[in-house]
Each structure stands twice: as structure tokens, then as C-alpha cells.
C-alpha positions in Angstrom: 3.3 -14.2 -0.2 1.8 -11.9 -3.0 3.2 -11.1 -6.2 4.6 -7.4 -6.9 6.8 -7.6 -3.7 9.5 -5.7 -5.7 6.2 -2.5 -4.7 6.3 -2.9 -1.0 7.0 -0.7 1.5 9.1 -2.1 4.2 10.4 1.0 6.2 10.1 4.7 7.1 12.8 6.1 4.2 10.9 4.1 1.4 7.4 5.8 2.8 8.9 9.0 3.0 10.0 8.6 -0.8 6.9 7.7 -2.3 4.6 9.9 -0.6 7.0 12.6 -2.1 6.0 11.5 -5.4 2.9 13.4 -7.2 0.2 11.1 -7.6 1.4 8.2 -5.7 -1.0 5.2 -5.3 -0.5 3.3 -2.1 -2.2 0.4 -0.8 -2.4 -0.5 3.1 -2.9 -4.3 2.8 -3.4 -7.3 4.8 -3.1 -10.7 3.5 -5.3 -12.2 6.1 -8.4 -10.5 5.1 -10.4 -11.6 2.1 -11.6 -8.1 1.2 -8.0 -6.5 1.2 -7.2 -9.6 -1.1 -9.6 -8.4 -3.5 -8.6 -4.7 -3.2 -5.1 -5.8 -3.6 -6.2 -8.1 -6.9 -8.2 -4.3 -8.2 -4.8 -2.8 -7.2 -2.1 -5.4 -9.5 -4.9 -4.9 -12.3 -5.0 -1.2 -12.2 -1.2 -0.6 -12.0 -0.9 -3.2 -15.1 -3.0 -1.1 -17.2 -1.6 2.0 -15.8 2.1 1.3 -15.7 3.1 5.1 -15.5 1.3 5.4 -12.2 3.9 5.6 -9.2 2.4 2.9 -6.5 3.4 0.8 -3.7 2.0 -1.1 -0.7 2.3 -1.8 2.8 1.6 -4.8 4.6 -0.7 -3.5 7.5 -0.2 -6.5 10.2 3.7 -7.0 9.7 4.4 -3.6 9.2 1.7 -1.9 11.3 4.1 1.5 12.3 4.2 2.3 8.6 0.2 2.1 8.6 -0.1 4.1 11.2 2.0 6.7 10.0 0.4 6.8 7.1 -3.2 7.7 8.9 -1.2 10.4 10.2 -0.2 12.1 7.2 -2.9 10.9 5.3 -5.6 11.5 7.9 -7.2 8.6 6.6 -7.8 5.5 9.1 -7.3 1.7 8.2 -10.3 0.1 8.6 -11.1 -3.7 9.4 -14.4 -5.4 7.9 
């Protein structure tokens, strides 16, 4: 698995909780695709210069309820290449 596991969002209450947060960064993220790899590589680069930024990230295929409620709050769709 990826590094920064200690960042993802595995249910409903830890969702809830971030999004709460101002400014929250959040990645939807799937391991299997090599253009979310690269966004996720942009992503652990970007929080380690930033460490102040509030972030987390949610593995789209194993955890695709959380994805989809984030498209609902969000109204912003995952996309696949």
C-alpha cells in the first residue's frame, strides 16, 4: 500500500470531521490507476511542503461509499481516464 496511511479516510465519522475543517485538502484515490498515482505522488509532495494544510485521502475502489458521498457534498464527480 501507499505511504501516509496515518491520512486516510476509512469511514463516514472521519469524512464528516475533515470536511468540517476550513481548507481541507482531500484526495479521492485509486491505487490501480497510473494517473491517480501521480496525483497522489503531487499530493505527499504538496502536503510536505505545506505541513499546516489539513488533508486526507480516500481510497476510491475499496472505499467507494465514501467517494460517492463526497460527489454529493462536493458536487464534484470522480472521474476515470
Amino acid at each position: 500500500m501507499i505511504a501516509m496511511t496515518e491520512h486516510q479516510i476509512r469511514d463516514a465519522t472521519a469524512l464528516q470531521t475533515a470536511l468540517r475543517k476550513g481548507g481541507y485538502l482531500l484526495l479521492k484515490h485509486s491505487e490501480r490507476c497510473g494517473i491517480s498515482r501521480n496525483a497522489f505522488a503531487a499530493y505527499a509532495s504538496f502536503v510536505a511542503a505545506h505541513p499546516g494544510v489539513p488533508h486526507g485521502w480516500i481510497e476510491v475502489r475499496e472505499s467507494r461509499p465514501l467517494s460517492d458521498q463526497v460527489t454529493t457534498v462536493s458536487g464534484i464527480p470522480h472521474s476515470s481516464p
